[in-house]
C-alpha positions in Angstrom: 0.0 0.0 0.0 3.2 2.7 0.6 4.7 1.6 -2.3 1.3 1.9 -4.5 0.5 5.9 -2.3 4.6 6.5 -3.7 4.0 5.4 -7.4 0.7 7.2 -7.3 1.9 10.7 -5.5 4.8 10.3 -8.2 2.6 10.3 -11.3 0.8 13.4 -9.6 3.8 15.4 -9.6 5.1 14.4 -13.1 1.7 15.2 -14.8 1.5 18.6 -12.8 4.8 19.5 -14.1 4.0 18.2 -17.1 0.7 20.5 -17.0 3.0 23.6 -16.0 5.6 23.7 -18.8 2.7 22.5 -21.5 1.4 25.9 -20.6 4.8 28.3 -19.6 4.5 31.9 -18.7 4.6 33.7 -22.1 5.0 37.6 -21.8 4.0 39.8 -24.6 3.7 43.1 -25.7 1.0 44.8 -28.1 1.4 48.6 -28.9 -2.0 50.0 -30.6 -3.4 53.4 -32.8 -5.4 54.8 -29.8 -7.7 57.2 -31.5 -10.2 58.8 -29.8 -13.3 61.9 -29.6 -14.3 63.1 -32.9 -13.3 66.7 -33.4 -14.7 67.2 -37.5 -15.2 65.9 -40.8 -11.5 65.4 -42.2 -11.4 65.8 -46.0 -9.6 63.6 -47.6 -10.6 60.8 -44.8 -7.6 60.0 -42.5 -5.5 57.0 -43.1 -7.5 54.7 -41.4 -10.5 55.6 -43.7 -13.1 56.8 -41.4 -13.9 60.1 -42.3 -13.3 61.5 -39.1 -10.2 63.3 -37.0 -9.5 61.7 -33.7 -7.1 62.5 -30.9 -4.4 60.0 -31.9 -2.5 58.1 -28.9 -0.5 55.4 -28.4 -1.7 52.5 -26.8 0.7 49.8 -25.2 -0.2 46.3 -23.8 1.5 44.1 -21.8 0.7 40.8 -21.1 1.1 37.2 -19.7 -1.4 34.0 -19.2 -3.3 35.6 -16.5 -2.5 39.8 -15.8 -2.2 42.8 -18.4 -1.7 46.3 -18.2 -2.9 48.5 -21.0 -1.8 51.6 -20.6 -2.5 55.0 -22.8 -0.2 57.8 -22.6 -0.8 61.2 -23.4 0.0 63.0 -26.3 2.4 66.1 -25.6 0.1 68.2 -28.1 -3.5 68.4 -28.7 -5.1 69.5 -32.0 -7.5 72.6 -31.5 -10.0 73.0 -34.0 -11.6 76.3 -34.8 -14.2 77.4 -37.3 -13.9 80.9 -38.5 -15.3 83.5 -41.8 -12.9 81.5 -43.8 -13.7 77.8 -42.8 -12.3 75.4 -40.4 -8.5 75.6 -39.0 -6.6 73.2 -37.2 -4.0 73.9 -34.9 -1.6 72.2 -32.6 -0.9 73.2 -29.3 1.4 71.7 -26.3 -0.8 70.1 -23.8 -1.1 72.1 -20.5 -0.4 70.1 -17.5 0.6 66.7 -19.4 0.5 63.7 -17.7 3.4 61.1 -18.2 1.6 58.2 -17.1 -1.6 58.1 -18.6 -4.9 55.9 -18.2 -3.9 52.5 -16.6 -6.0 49.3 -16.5 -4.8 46.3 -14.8 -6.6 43.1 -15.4 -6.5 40.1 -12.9 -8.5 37.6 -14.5 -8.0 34.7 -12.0 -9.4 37.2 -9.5 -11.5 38.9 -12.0 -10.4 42.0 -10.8 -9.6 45.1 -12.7 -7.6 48.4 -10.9 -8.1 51.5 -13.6 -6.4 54.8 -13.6 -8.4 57.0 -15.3 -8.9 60.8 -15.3 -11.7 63.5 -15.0 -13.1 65.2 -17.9 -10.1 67.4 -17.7 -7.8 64.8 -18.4 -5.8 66.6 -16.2 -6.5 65.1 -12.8 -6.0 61.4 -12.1 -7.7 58.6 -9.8 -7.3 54.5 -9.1 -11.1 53.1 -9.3 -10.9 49.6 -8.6 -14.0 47.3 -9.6 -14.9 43.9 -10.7 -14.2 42.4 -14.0 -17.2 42.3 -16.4 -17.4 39.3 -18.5 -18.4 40.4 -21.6 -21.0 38.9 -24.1 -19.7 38.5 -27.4 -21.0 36.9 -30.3 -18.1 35.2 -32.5 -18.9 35.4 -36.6 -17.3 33.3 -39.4 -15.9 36.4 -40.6 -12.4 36.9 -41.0 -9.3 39.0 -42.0 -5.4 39.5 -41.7 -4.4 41.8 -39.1 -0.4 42.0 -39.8 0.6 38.2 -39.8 -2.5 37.0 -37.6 -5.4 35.9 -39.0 -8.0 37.4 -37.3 -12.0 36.6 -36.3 -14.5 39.3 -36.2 -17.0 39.0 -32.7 -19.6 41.7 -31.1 -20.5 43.1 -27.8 -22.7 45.3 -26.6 -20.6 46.8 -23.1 -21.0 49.4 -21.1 -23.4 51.6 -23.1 -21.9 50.7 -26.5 -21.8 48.5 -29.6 -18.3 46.8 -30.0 -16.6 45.3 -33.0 -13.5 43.3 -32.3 -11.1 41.0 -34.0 -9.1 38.9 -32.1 -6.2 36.4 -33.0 -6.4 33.0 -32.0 -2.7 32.1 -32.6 -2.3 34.6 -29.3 -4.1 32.2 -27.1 -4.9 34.8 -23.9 -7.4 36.6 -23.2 -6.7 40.1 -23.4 -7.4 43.6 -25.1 -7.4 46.9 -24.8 -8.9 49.5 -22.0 -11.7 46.8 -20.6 -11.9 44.6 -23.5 -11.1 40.7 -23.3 -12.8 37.7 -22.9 -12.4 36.2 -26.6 -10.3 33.1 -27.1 -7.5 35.2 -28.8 -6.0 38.7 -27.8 -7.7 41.6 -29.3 -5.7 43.4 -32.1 -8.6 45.5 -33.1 -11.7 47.4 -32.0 -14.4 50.1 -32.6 -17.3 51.0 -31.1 -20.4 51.7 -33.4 -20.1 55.3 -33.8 -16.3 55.2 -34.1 -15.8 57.6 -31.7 -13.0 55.2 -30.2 -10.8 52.7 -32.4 -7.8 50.6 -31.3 -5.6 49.7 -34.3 -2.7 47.2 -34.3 0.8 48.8 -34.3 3.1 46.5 -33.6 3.3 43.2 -31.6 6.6 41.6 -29.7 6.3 38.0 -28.2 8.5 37.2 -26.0 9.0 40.4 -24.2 11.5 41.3 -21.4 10.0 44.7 -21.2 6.2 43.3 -20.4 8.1 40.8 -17.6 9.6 44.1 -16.4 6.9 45.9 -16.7 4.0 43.7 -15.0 6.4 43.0 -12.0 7.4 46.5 -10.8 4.5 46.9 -8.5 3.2 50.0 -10.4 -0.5 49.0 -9.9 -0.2 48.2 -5.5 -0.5 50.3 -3.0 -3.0 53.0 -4.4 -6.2 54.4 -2.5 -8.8 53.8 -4.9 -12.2 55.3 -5.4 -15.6 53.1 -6.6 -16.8 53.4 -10.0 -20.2 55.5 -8.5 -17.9 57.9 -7.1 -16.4 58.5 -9.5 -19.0 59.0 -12.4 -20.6 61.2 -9.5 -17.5 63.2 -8.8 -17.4 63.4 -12.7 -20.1 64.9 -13.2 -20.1 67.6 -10.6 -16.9 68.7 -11.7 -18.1 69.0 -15.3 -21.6 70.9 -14.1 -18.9 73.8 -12.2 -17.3 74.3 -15.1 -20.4 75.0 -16.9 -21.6 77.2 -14.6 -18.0 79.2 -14.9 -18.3 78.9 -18.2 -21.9 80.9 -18.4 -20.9 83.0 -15.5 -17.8 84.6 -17.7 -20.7 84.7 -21.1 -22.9 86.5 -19.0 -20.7 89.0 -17.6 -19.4 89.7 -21.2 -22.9 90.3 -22.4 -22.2 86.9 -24.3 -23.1 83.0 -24.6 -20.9 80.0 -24.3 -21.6 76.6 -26.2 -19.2 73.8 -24.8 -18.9 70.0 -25.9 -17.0 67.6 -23.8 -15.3 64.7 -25.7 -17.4 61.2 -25.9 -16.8 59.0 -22.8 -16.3 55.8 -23.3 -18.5 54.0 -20.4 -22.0 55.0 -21.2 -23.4 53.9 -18.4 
């Protein structure tokens, strides 16, 4: 009976190992087009072929078989547009108050946890919200296309407020994408919502990666006080309504009127 618990504990061990390096810890990174809040009509369309202008960031992700970190970094200019007698000008201008770090958003998914860093309608002013993972309903089509050297498959969501269209690549076998997206069998290498007032295109993809090892295991994400996502939206919000209120105060005081339009948010609800 020992010798048959010995044999038996042994073949435990050799298939658990066996489990371990059939799956290793891969570490990637994938850098995306971030492109984001409408400003006009661009003529001719932009490279991408929607007829709009976005702000354009870069988007990085890093990943392994069970965290990522997608994080957006700021441009140092923003693009002013202005209409005028003689049409529509564009302008660039340094950003005021830039910040270096950007949005954050850490997925756990064997705690199904994520930790976001996101900012005020400013995008000025910074805050941790941490919140549960939402799994994500998609609906996978037969419909398919390259995406660099990956071919990709087309799925569907409708998340937070909006209509999603991703395509994912299978030969990445992890679940991951970027900002909130994930849950396909195949890491996200493209995405749009319906009105295309945010897109994620594919840049450029490096697997293995010391940088995402390096990344993922300096702590960046620990240690932060965080806020819930109802503060948040309701901290939002108040901060938008004061500067409204400025807004009209300086109008009225000018004997003029003031018509302001924040940039789309991507949570809808």
């Amino acid at each position: 009976m020992k010798n048959k618990f010995l044999i038996t504990l042994g073949i435990g061990i050799w298939l658990m190992l066996c489990t371990r390096s059939a799956y290793p810890q891969q570490y990637g990174v994938i850098k995306y087009y971030a492109q984001s809040g409408r400003l006009a009509l661009a003529s001719p369309p932009n490279e991408n072929g929607y007829p709009f202008e976005y702000e354009n960031e870069e988007g990085i992700l890093y990943f392994n078989n069970t965290v990522s970190l997608y994080q957006q970094l700021q441009n140092e200019t923003i693009t002013q547009v202005r209409v005028g007698p003689e049409g529509t000008e564009r302008i660039k201008v340094s950003r005021p108050n830039r910040d270096t770090t950007g949005w954050l958003y850490f997925k756990n998914i064997p705690e199904r946890k994520i930790l976001c860093r996101e900012s005020y309608w400013n995008k000025s002013t910074f805050v941790y919200i941490g919140e549960e993972l939402d799994q994500i309903d998609w609906n996978i089509s037969n419909q398919k296309k390259n995406i660099g050297k990956y071919v990709c498959v087309k799925a569907t969501a409708n998340f937070l407020g909006r209509s999603w269209m991703a395509w994912f690549a299978p030969e990445i076998p992890v679940s991951i994408g970027p900002w909130k997206l994930w849950g396909l069998p195949g890491a996200i290498l493209e995405a749009s919502d319906s009105q295309k007032d945010f897109l994620f295109t594919l840049k450029e993809i490096e697997i293995p990666s010391h940088a995402a090892d390096k990344k993922l295991n300096a702590g960046q994400m620990t240690g932060h006080t965080t806020i819930t996502r109802e503060e948040y939206r309701k901290q939002n919000t108040e901060k938008k309504n004061k500067y409204v209120t400025y807004m009209q105060t300086v109008a009225n005081e000018n004997d003029g009127t003031v018509e302001i339009k924040f940039y789309p948010e991507i949570e809808l609800y």
